[in-house]
N, C-alpha and C positions, 0 to 999 in steps of 0.2 A: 672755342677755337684755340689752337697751340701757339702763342705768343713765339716769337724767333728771341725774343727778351728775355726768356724766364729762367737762364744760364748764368746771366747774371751773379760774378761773385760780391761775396759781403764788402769788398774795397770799392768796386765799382758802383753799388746800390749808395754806400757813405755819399761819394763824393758827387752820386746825384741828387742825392739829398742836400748835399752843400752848395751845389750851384742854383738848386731852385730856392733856396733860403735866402742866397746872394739875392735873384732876380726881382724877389718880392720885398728888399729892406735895401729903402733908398739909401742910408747912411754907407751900405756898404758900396750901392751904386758909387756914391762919391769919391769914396776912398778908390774904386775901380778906375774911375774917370782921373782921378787926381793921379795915380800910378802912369796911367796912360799917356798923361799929360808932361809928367817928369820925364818917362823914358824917351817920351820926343824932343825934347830939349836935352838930354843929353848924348843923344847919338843926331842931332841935326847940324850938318855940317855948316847951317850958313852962322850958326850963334858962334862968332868968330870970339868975341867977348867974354867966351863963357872961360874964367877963371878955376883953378884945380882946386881957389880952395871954397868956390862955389857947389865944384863937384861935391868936395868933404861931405859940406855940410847937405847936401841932397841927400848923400848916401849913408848919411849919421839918421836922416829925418826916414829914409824909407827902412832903414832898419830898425830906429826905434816902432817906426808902426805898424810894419811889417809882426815885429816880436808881438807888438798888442792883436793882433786879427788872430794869428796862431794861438796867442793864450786862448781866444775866446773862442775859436772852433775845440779846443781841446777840453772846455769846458763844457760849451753846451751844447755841441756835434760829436760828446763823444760817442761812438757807437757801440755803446750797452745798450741793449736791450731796454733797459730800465727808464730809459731817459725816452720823452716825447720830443721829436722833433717835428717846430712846426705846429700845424694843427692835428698830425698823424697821434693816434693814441697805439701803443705799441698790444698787438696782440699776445694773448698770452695764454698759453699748452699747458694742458695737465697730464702726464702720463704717470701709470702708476704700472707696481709688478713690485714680486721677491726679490729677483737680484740674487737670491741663491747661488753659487759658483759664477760670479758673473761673466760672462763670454761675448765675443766680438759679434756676436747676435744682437745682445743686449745693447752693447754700444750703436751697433750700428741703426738700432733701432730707436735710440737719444737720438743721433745722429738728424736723423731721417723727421723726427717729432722738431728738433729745433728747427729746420726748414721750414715747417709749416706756419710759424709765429716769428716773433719777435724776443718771449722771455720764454723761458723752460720751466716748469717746475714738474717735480719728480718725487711722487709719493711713496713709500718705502714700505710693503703691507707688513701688518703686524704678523707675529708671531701666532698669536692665537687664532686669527681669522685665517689664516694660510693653512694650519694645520688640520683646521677645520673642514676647509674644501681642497687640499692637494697633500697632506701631510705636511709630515715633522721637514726642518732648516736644518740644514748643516751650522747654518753662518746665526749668529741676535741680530736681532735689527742693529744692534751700534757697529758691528760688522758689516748689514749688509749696507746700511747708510753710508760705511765710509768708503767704502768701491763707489756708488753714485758718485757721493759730494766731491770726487775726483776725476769726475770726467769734465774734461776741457765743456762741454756744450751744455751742461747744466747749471740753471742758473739759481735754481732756491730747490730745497731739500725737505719733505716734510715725512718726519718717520710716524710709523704706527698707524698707515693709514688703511681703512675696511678692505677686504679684497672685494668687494661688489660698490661701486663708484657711485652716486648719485648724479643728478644736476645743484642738491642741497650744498653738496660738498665741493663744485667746480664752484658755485655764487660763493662761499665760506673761504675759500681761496683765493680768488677775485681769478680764476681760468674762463678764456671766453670755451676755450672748448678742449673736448678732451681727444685724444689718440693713440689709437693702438694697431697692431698689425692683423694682418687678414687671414689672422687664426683667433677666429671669437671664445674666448672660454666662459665654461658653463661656473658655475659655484657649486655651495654644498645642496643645494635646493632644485637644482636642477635646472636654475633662470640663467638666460643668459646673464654674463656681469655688466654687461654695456646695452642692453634694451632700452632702460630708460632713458639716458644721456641719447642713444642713437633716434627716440619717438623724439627726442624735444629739438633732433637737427643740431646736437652740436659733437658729435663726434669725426673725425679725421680721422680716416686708414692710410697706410701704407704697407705695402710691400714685404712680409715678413721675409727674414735672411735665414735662406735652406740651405743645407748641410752642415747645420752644428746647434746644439739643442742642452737643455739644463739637463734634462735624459739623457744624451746620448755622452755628456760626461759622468753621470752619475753612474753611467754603465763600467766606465773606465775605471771608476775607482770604485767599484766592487771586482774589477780585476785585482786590485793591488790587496783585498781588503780581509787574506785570510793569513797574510804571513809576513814578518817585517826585516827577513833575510836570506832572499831569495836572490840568490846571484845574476849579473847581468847575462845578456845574452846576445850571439852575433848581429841578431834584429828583434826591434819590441816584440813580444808576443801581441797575441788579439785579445782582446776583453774576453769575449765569449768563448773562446778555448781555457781561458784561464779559469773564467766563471764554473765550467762544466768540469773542472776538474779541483775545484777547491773550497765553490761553495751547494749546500745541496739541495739544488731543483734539479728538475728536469732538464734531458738537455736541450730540450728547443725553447726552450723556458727566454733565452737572449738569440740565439741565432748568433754568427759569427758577425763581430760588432769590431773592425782593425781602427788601429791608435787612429791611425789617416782618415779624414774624414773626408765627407763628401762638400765642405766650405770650398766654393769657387773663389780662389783669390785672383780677381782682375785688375790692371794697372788703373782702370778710375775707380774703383771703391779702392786702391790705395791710396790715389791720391786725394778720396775724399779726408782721408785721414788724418793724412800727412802735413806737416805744419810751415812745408814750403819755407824752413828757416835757417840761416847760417851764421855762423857766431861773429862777431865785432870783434873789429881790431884789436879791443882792449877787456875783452869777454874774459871772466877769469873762469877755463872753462873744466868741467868737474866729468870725471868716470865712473862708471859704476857698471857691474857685470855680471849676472848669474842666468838660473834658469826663468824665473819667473812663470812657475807653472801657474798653477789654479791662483787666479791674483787674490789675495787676502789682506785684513789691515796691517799686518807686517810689512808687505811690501808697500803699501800705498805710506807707509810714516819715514822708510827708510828712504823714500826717494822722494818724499816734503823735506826730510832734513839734509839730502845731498841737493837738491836744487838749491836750499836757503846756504850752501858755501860757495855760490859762485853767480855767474849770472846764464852759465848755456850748459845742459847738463844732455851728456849722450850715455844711453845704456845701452851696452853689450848685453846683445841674447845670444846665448849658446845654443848651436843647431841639436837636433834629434838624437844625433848616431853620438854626438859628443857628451851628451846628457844623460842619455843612454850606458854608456860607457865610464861615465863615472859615478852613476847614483845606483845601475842597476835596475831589477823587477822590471817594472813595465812601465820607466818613465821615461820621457816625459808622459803625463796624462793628459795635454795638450801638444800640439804640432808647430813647429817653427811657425808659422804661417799665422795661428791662429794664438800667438802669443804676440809674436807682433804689431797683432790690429789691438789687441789689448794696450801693450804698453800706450802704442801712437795716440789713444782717446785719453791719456792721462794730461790733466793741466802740466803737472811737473815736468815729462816728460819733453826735452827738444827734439831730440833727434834718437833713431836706433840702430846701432850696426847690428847687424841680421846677419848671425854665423859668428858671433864675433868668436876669437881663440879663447881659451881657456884659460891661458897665460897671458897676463900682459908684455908685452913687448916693449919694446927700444923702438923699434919701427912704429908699434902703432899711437905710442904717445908722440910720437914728432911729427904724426902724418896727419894727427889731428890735436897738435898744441896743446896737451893735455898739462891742467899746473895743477890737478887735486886729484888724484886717484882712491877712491873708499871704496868698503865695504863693510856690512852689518857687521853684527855678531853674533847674530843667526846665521852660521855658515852656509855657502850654498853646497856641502858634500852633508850627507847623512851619515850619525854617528858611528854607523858600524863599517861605513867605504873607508877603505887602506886609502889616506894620501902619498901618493908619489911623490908630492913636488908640490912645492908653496906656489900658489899661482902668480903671487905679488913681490918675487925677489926683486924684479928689476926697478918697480917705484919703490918698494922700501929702501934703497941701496940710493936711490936720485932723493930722498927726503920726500916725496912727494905722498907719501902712501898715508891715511887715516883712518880709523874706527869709527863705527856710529852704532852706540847703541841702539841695540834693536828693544822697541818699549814692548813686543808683546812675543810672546812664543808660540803664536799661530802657523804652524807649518802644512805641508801637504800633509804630512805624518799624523799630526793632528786630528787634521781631516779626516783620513781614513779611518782614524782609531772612533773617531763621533757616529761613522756610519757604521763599521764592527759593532757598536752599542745597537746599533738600529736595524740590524741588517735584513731581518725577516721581514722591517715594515718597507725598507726600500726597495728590497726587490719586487716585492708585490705594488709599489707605485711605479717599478720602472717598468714592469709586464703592462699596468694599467697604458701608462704614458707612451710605450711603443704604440700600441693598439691606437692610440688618437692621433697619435703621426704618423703611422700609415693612413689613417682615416681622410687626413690633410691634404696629403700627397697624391691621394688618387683622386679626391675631389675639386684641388687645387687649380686656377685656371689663371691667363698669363698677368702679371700685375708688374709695370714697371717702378723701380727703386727709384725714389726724390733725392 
């Protein structure tokens, strides 16, 4: 039966976990009663006697013990995962997958596995077992681990783990159970990979997120992946127009496959996202702004190292047509939209202006107090785009403007050039992979999102 409770956010589950810890530990009854007891003696009008510097001293004693309760809820209420509150032993998810270009599918599918438990862990499949039953990675596993190990809702990280899951390996992990979305995959043998964890009763489903798929971007960047100077144009092109004239299959081989996908973005899976947060008075707070296409460990290092100069860091995403317009070809190979759910699932990440200008501005560092303005040195223009115009004259010009070494040279470019090497075996996995998502879609039937 559907509980009217089950809405319940992570602040309001805390602090009823803190009032029923109160109700069962007399000590703290006391200190309740003894609180209770002070504040009626200080606001009761007949205690005619009661002297200011009685008050002092009341108010030195409920502060000093005040200060002690709060240490001890912050210690042993804090609300990690990790911590047992109580007699509750904290459940604990195992979800495993590639991670391959990883996309707000992916997150939203951490997302949705953190709900189900208490502690997350996120197995990262190997290299060699993935090629085995779905082909060759773009990304290594220390690539594709470091996209996971930066999402805000995962809580421990285990790379190189089998693509076919056991119950051996959920007990080897100490996972009470494992979960994945309600597209079962098969492996190289033909079994399903979650049959036996599902006979022994401890597998979790959820709701897999439709309209955006590790296919249907790999489709995109075989748009990009025959030429690396190809001039912009007044609107992206389609993958599949571009495909049929540049790389050589057939032409129904993709069907027309546009940048825009079919990702529903609605205001509660934004706000699932969304970190509900605003910077402090005293917040020393940091810029940062580019495209942030296909996320890769370059971007996840350069925005651990702009969060570590401040305490509230906002990233500028640059819309479509402006992205578009200065990088050329057929980028972005993601959509405003589904760049955004990306950033929003990152721990570093506080907040995103969505659209933001290209140029930093006078207006917009004073409209959002900005004292640290950086960027990489992994540009966000590609080497062969004519710069117009430094995007950063006006923080360099206020002192405010800084460099961050970028530690790796993982670009989109990159990317494409990994899959140029490959490109006979990907399109034949992405002909594969269409064909099971349609399979999906027509068999598919209604499953609501946790």
């Amino acid at each position: 039966m559907e509980s009217k409770y089950e809405n319940l956010d992570d602040e309001q589950i805390k602090f009823l976990l803190i009032y029923n810890q109160v109700k069962k530990n007399d000590k703290l009854k006391e200190i309740a009663e003894y609180f209770e007891n002070v504040t009626q003696t200080v606001f009761s009008e007949k205690n005619a006697d009661f002297t200011e510097n009685k008050l002092k001293r009341l108010n030195e004693e409920l502060e000093y013990t005040g200060n002690h309760i709060i240490n001890f809820f912050n210690k042993s209420l804090n609300p990690s995962a990790e911590q047992i509150i109580g007699d509750k032993k904290p459940i604990k998810i195992y979800m495993d997958g590639v991670f391959d270009i990883i996309h707000s599918g992916h997150f939203n599918a951490i997302r949705q596995s953190k709900k189900l438990g208490d502690f997350l862990i996120i197995g990262v499949n190997s290299d060699e077992d993935v090629e085995k039953s779905k082909g060759p990675t773009l990304m290594s596993t220390k690539e594709r681990a470091a996209l996971v190990r930066a999402c805000k809702w995962v809580d421990e990280v285990i790379e190189d783990t089998p693509y076919t899951p056991d119950v051996k390996l959920l007990d080897e992990v100490g996972a009470d159970f494992c979960s994945h979305g309600d597209d079962m995959p098969v492996n190289n043998l033909g079994v399903g990979c979650y049959d036996e964890i599902i006979s022994a009763g401890r597998l979790k489903v959820f709701k897999r997120t439709e309209g955006i798929s590790t296919t249907e971007i790999i489709g995109r960047l075989l748009s990009c992946a025959k030429s690396s100077n190809l001039q912009s144009s007044e609107s992206p092109m389609k993958s599949g127009d571009y495909i049929k004239k540049n790389v050589d299959v057939k032409e129904d081989d993709f069907g027309r496959r546009p940048i825009m996908s079919n990702f529903l973005t609605t205001s509660w899976r934004l706000s699932e996202f969304c970190n509900n947060k605003v910077p402090k008075e005293n917040d020393k707070i940091v810029y940062i702004d580019g495209t942030f296409d296909v996320l890769h460990i370059g971007h996840i290092e350069i925005l651990k190292k702009a969060k570590e100069l401040g305490d509230f860091l906002y990233v500028g995403l640059h819309d479509d047509a402006t992205v578009n317009k200065h990088r050329g070809k057929n980028y972005p190979i993601l959509n405003l939209q589904e760049r955004t759910f990306n950033l929003l699932a990152l721990k570093y990440v506080d907040e995103v202006i969505i659209g933001a200008p290209w140029a930093v501005t006078e207006d917009l560092i004073k409209s959002l107090k900005i004292n640290l303005v950086v960027q990489g040195t992994a540009k966000k223009t590609d080497d062969y785009t004519e710069v117009i115009e430094d995007s950063y004259v006006v923080p360099k010009k206020m002192g405010i403007y800084q460099e961050i070494e970028s530690p790796y040279d993982l670009t989109s470019e990159v990317l494409v050039q990994r899959l140029i090497n490959k490109r006979e075996v990907y399109v034949q996995k992405y002909k594969n992979k269409i064909e099971k998502e349609a399979e999906y879609y027509n068999n598919k039937g209604y499953m609501g999102e946790i």
